[in-house]
N, C-alpha and C positions, 0 to 999 in steps of 0.2 A: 477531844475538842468537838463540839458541835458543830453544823454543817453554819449556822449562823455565824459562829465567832471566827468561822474560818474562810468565809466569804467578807466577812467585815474586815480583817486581818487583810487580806488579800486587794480591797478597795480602796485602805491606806496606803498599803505598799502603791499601789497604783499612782494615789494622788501625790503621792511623794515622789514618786517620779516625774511625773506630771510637773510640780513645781518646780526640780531642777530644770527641766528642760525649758521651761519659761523662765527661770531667773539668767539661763545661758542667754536664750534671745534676747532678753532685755538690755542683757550686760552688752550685747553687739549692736543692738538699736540703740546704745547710747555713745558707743562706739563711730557710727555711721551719723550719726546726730540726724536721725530718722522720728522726729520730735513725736508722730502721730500717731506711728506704732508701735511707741515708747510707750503711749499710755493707753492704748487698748492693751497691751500686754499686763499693763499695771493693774488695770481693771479685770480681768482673767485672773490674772495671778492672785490678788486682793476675793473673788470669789472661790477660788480654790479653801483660801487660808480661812471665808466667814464659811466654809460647807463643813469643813472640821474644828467649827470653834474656835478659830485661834484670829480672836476679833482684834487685840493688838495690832497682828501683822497683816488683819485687813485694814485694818483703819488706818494705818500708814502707807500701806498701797493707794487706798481710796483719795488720801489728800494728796498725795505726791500727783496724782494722776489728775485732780482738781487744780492743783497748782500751775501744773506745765497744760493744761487746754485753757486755762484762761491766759496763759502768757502767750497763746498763739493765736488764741481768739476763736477757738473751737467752739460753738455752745454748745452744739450736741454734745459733744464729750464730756463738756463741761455737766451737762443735766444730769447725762449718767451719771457723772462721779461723785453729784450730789444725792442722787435716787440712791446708789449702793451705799454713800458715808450714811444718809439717813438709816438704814437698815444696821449698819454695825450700832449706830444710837440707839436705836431701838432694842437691841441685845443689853448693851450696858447701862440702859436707864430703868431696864426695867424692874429693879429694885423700887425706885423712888415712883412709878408709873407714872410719870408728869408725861415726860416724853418731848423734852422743850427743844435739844438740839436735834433731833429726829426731825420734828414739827420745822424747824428751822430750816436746816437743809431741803425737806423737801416742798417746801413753800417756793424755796427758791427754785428748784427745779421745775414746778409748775408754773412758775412766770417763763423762763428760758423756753418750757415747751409752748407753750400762747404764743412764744414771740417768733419762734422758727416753726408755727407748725406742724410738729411730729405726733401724729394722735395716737404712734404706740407709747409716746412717753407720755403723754396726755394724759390716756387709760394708765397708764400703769402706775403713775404718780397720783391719782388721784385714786385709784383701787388702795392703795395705801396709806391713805391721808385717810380715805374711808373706816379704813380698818383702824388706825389711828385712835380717830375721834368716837368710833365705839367703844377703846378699850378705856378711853380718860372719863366715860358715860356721857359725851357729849352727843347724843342721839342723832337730833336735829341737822349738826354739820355732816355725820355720820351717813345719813341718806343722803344728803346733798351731792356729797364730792360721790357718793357710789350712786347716783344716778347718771349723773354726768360719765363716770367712767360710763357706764353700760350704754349711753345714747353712742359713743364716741368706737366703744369695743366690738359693738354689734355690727356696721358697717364695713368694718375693716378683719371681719372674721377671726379675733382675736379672743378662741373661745375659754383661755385659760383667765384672762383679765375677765371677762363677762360673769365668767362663772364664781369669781374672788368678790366681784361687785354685789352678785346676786346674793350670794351667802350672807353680805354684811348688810346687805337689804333684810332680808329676812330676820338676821338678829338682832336686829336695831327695832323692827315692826316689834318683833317679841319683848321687848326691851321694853319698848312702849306702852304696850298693850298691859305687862305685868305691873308698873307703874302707875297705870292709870285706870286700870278695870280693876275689876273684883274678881276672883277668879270662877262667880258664879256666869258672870257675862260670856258671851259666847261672839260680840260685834267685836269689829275691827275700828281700829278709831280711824278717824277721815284720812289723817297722815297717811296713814301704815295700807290702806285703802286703795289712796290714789299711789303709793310705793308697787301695792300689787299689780294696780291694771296697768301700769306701765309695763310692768315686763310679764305679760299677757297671763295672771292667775285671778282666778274669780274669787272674791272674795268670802263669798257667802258660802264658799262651799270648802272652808277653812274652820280647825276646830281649835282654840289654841294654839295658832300656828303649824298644826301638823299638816304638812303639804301628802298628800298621796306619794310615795312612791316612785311611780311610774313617771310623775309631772315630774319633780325632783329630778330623775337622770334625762328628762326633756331637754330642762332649760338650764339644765346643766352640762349637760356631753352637748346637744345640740342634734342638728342631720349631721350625717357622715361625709357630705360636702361640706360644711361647714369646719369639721373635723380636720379634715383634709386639705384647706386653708392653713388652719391655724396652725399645722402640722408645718407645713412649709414656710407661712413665717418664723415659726421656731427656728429653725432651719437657715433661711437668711438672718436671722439676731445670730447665731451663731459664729455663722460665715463672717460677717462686722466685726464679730470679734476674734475672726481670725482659729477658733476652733472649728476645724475644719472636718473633725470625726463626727464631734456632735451634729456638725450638719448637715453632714453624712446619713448619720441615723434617725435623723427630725425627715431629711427629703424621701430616704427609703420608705418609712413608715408612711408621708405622703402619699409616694406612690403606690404604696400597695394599694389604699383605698382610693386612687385614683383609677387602675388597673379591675379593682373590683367592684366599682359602679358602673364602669364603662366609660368614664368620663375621658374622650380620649383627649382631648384637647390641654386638659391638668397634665397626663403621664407625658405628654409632649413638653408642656412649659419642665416640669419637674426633672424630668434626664437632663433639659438643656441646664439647669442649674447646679446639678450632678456634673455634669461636665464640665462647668469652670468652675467647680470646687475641686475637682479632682485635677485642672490646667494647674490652680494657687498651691495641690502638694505636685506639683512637678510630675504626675504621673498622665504623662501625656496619651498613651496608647489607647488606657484605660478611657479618657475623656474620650480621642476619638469617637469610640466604640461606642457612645452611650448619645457622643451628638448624630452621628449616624442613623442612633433608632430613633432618634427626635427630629432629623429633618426625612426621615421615612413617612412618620406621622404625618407630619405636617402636610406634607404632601399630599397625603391620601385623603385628609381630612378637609383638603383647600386652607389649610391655615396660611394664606400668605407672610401674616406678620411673625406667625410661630417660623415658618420656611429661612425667611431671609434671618431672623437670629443664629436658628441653627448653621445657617452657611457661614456667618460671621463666630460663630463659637470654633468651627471646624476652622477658619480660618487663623482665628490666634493659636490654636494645638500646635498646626502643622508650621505656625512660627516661628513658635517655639522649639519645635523641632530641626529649624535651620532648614524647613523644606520650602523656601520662598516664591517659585514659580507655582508649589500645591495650594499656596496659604494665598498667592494674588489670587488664583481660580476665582476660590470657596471668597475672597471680598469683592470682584467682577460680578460674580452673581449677585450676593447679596447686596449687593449695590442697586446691578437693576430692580430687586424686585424692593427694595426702599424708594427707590423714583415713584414706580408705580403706584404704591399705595400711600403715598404721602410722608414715609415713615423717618422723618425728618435726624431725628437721634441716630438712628441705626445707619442712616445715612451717612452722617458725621462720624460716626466707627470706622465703614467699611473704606470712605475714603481716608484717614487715618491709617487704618490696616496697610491699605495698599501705599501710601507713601514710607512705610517703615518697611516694607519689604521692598521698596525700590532703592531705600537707603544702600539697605543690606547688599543688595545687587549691584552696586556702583551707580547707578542713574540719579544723583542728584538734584539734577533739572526738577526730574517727573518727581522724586520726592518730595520738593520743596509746592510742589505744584499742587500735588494731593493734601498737603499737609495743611496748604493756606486754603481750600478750599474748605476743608474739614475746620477750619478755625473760625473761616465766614460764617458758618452752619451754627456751630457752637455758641458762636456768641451773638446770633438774631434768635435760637431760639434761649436763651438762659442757662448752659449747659456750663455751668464754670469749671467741673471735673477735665471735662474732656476736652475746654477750653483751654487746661494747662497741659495737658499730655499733647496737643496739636502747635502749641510754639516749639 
């Protein structure tokens, strides 16, 4: 057996593990009537089943998971669930190439993202829809929605959507161009023109679309800060959804190019995220050690607001750990130093932290004390999360 079939072989067995282990959680998040991590798990599990083809038992994860975020009133989740159902549509229409319930679902996702704001689902739904309406020859819409991703992708360092946008910029230009030139012509039509100088390629120095190379892996890899962004929102999408390895290996990769530009203020932010992915598998030691080398950072570098995370990351570990006079410490400090520099959110944590470890302690005065403090916080600046964890 080849080295291929037996790494392929090997990547099934994997993800068929993989999906028992998520069909057990499920079976227990529906058990706990734990409604919202019932369907990000459905959503997971739903991507497992479309990564091996098996669009059936994504497409019934995807709407169960659509079903229960609008009976809760989710939208994000709800958007997801339309963003992934378009994708299994997209697999099973493409016999007929219309693409109508694809197009449908993710239309609607693009309204839900306008309405709450999320410019990764924004970019992502509309990189989609881009790609979309290239494949049905509808050109024109086809640059549309993939300009818009790429204004929305570029900002938010989101270099795998930029680059989904770019590609469909470019073969939509192509598209154009073989439509409407002669293939003795050598100009770019106005459209496909102004499609270029948008995402900074000179026109006139294009031969039949054949981009250089070198431009090519530009504005398509990006800088390697920029890499190193997109690297660690990968990383948090993951984390959301509760795969904890992937985002494991989305932040380690962060960090190496964070590590090797020097950029030290990223390997700071980056461990501390490290940190409470490694707090959510229970592997509490491991977290300390890594918020550690992040409030060393911070330190050294004056990152005040990096500093005061990291004491508050250190102080959920050692929560966790039932160390509650280590865990008040590390939220004391990072208290003060949230006073100090305005840091109103974190502020709202540390005193949170500290009345759940007063709880713990028998002092329910001072708990209820820290608790309503942290709630006052909460809900002048908008923080509705943290406004439910403080009642």
């Amino acid at each position: 057996m080849s080295d291929f079939a037996e790494n392929n072989q090997q990547a099934l067995r994997d993800d068929s593990q993989e999906i028992e282990s998520l069909q057990r959680d499920l079976v227990f998040a529906k058990e706990i009537q734990d409604t919202e991590r019932e369907i990000r798990l459905l959503i997971k599990l739903g991507s497992y089943y479309y990564s091996n083809n098996n669009y059936e038992q994504a497409f019934k994860c995807y709407k169960e998971s659509l079903s229960k975020a609008q009976e809760i009133a989710d939208r994000q989740l709800e958007a997801l669930s339309l963003l992934s159902l378009g994708w299994v549509y997209q697999r099973t229409e493409a016999e007929t190439g219309k693409f109508e319930k694809m197009l449908e679902c993710h239309h609607l996702c693009l309204a839900i993202a306008e309405e709450i704001s999320d410019p990764w689902l924004l970019a992502s739904v509309q990189v989609s829809l881009g790609r979309t309406y290239l494949m049905v020859g509808d050109y024109d819409k086809a640059i549309a929605y993939s300009q818009q991703a790429l204004a929305i992708a570029r900002p938010i360092h989101a270099s795998l959507l930029e680059e989904g946008a770019s590609e469909t910029l470019e073969m939509a230009g192509e598209a154009l161009e073989k439509r409407q030139l002669t293939l003795e012509s050598q100009d770019i039509i106005p459209s496909g023109e102004l499609v270029l100088s948008q995402i900074g390629l000179d026109a006139t120095s294009l031969k039949l679309r054949k981009i250089a190379p070198q431009l090519r892996a530009q504005y398509r890899a990006g800088d390697r800060q920029g890499e190193l962004i997109a690297l660690g929102n990968l990383g948090n999408v993951y984390s959301f959804l509760a795969d904890y390895q992937q985002a494991i290996k989305f932040c380690q990769q962060s960090l190496s190019i964070a590590t090797e530009i020097g950029d030290r203020t990223r390997v700071g932010w980056t461990l501390g995220g490290l940190c409470m992915t490694y707090i959510a598998l229970n592997q509490y030691e491991r977290a300390i050690e890594l918020c550690q080398q992040s409030l060393a950072i911070a330190q050294e570098i004056g990152d005040r607001s990096g500093e005061g995370t990291a004491l508050n990351y250190l102080s959920i570990a050692h929560y966790c750990l039932g160390e509650y006079q280590q865990a008040m410490t590390y939220s004391q400090q990072s208290l003060v130093i949230a006073r100090e520099i305005g840091n109103r959110g974190t502020e709202a944590t540390a005193l949170s932290s500290l009345g759940v470890s007063y709880y713990f302690l028998g002092d329910f005065t001072r708990a209820i004390d820290y608790q309503n403090q942290s709630l006052s916080i909460t809900q002048q600046i908008g923080d509705r999360a943290n406004a439910l964890l403080s009642l």
